[in-house]
N, C-alpha and C positions, 0 to 999 in steps of 0.2 A: 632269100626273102628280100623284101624293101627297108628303107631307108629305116620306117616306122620300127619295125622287126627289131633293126638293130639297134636303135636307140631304146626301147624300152628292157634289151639285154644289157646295156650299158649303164639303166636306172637300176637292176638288177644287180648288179655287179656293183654298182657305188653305193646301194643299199647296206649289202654283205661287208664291205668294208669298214662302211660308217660302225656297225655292228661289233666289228672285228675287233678298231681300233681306238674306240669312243672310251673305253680304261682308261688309255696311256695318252689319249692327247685329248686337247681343246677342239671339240669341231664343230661349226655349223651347220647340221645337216638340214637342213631345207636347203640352204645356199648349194650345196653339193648339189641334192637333189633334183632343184633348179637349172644348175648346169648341167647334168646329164641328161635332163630332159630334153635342153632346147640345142644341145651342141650340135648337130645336124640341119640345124632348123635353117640358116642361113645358104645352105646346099642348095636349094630349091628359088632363090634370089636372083634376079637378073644379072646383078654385080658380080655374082660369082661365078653365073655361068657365062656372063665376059671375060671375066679374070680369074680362073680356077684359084690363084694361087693369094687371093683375099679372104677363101675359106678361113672360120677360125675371128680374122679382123675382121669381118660384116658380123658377126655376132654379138659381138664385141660392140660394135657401133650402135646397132640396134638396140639392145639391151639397156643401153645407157638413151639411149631417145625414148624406149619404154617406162624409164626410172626404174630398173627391177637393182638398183643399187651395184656400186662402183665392183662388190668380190665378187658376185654373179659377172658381169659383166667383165671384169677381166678373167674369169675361166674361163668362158667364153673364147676371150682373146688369146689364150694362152692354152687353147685342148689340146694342139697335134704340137707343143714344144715337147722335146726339143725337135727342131724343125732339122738339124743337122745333126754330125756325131758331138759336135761341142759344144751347139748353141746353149743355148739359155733353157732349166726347166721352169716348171710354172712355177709362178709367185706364192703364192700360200698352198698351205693341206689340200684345201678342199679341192683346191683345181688341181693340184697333183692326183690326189685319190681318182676323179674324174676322168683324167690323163688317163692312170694308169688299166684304170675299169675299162677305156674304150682301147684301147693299146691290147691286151689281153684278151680282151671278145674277141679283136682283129687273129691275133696268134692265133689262140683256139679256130676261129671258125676256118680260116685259111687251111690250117691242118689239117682238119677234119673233111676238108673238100679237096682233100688230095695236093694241094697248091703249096708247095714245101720248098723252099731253097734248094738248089742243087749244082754243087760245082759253082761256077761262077753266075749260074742263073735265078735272081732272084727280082721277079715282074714284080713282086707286089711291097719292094723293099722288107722284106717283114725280118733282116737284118736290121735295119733302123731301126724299125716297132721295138725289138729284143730286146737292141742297145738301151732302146729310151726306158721301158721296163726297168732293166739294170740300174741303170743312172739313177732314176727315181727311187729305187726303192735304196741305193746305194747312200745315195747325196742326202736326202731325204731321211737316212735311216728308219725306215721301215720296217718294224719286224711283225714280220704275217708267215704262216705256213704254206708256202708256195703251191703244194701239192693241193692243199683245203681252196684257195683260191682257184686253182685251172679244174679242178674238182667243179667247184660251186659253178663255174663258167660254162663247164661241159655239159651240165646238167639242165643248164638255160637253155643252151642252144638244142640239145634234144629233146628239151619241151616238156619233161617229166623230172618226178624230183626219186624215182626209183632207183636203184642199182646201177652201175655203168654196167657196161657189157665190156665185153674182155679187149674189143677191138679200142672202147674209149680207154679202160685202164691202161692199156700201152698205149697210147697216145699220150696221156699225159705224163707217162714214163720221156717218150719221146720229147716232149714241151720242156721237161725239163732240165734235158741233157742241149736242149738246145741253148735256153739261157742263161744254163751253164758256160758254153761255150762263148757266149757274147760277154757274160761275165771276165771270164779270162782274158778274150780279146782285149777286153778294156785293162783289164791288171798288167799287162804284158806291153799296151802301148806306156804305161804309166811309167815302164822300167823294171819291173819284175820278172822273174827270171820264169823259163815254165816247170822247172823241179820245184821253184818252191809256190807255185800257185796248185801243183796237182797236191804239196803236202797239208794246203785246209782244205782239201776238195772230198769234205766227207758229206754221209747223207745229212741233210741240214743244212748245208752251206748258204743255199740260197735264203733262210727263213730269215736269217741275220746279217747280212752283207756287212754292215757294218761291223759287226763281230768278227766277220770271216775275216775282212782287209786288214782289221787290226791285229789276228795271228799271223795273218799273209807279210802284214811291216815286222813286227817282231821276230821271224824267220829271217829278213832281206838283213837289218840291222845286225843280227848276230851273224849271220852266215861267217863273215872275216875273222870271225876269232879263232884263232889257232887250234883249239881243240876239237871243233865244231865242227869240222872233216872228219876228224877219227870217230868222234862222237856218233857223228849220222850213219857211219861205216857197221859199229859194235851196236845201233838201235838197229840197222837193216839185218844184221846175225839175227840177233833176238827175234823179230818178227819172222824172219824162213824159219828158226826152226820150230816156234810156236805153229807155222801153216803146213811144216812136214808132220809135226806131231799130232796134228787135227782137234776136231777140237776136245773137249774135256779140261784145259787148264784153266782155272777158274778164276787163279789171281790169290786162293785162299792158302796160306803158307804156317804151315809147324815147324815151331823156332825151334820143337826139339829134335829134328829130324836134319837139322843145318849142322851139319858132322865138320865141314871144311871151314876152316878159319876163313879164307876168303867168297865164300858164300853167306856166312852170319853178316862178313864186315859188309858185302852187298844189301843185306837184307837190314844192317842196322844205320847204313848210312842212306836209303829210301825208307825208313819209316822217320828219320828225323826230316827228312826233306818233303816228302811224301807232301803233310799236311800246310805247309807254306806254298807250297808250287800251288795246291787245290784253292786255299786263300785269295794267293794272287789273279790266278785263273776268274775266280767269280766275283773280283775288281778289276776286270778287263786288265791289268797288267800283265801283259803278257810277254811282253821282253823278261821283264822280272822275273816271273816263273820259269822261263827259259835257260837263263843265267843261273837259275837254283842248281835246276837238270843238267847242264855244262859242266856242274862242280863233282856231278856222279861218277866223272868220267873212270878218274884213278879205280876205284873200287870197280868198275865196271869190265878196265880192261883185266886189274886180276881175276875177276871171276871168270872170263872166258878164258884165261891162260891155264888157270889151276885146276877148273871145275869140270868135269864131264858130267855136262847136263842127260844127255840120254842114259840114264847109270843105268846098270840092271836089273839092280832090287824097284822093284815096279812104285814103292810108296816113296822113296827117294828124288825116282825119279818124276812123279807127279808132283813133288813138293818144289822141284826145283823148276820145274814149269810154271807152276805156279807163281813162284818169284818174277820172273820173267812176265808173267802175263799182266803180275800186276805193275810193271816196272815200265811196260809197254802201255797199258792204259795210262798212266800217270803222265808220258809223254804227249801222247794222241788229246790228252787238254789240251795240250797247246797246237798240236803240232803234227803230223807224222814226217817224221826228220828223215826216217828211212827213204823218201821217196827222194833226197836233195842227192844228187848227183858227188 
């Protein structure tokens, strides 16, 4: 489609966010709405089509000789930041939201028309777009449901508000393993290692960024502490043999069926820890709750020394699964450690 097309997917798209996120923050949405309307408008300008690269600043300029007021007028100035991997994002919400509304149509529609990154080839930079995505929703802290926004996105662009079709639900399967990927990029230039960026890289990751970085630092921070090797070592047991036993273990555990001394002390030193780690966990301290789970270690390696967990009385053996299952959730708050090298 034309210019028009896209911008009114883009009012579309900043619409849904305004909707999204007008709970949890302060926003102007006419001003938004304003600037998604006209952020294209300036394309069609003589100045731009002498100087492609005043896209964005003629808008800017215009806006403010219209009077349409200074935060209109700098999202305007400020739609395709960051203009580089580092540069500068936009100044306020609104132009961020705006940013990211027309960054996102861009992904989606590019997708959707076969136009995908590959190898070292990407014509339409839509690595940038990704990055700046990232950034935004990172810096920014934004928490939105990734999938609900490429959702809402995909559904503009196919012009109807029915069902996707299977070819769009994998795409956006795809949209989000992609900025994923950009995600990481960025965690990885930052100094973080890649075992411990795949250990917050559960579903959700992206809705919270800021959530994710802050389990992503509290991994990197602990990583040196002395126990914290064997530790990751006796969480990555626990987890195979929960995925050799399949599933059925529930996490639910009969203290009267805990025969082995060093099984109860497992089961009695995660129900006193248990409840602090989940505390700390949903006070975003997550070093904190980390350092709790570090302190399990003792009890942890007796239990694999003494315990045979696969026993062969079948209710035994489920129970002690279940310990394990719930010993593995109580980590995976924070962390999946198994994944640290």
């Amino acid at each position: 489609g034309h210019m028009l097309d896209k911008s009114g997917r883009v009012l579309g798209l900043t619409k849904y966010l305004c909707e999204r996120l007008r709970q949890d923050s302060v926003l102007d949405e006419e001003a938004a709405k304003t600037i998604a309307r006209l952020a294209y408008c300036d394309l069609v300008s003589e100045v731009v089509r002498e100087f492609p690269e005043l896209q964005g600043t003629m808008g800017g300029v215009y806006a403010r000789a219209e009077g349409l007021g200074e935060r209109v007028a700098l999202g305007l100035d400020e739609f395709y930041f960051p203009a580089q991997a580092k540069g500068p994002l936009p100044s306020h919400a609104e132009a961020c939201l705006v940013s990211l509304a027309g960054k996102v149509d861009t992904l989606a529609a590019l997708f959707s028309g076969g136009f995908k990154p590959t190898g070292s080839e990407d014509p339409f930079a839509l690595r940038r777009v990704g990055a700046g995505i990232v950034r935004i929703l990172l810096e920014k802290q934004i928490k939105l449901p990734i999938k609900d926004l490429l959702t809402t996105a995909m559904k503009i662009i196919s012009g109807g508000p029915g069902p996707l079709s299977e070819q769009q639900a994998s795409m956006i399967k795809e949209l989000e393993a992609f900025l994923w990927q950009m995600a990481e990029s960025l965690f990885l230039e930052m100094g973080y290692k890649a075992d411990e960026v795949r250990s917050v890289n559960e579903e959700g990751a992206l809705d919270d960024l800021a959530r994710t970085f802050q389990r992503l630092g509290a991994v990197h921070r602990l990583r040196p502490h002395p126990d914290f090797a064997s530790l990751a070592q006796a969480f990555k047991r626990a987890s195979n043999i929960l995925k050799q036993a399949g599933p059925g273990a529930s996490g639910e555990v009969d203290q009267g069926l805990l025969a082995e001394p060093e099984e109860l002390g497992l089961f009695q030193a995660l129900c006193r820890t248990e409840s602090a780690v989940l505390q700390r966990v949903s006070e975003r301290l997550f070093e904190e709750g980390l350092r709790s789970l570090v302190a399990l270690k003792p009890e942890l390696d007796l239990f694999f020394e003494k315990v045979l967990v696969m026993a062969e009385d079948e209710k035994v053996r489920a129970n002690r699964l279940g310990l394990l299952a719930r010993l593995v959730r109580v980590f995976k708050s924070v962390a999946d450690i198994s994944q640290v090298q």
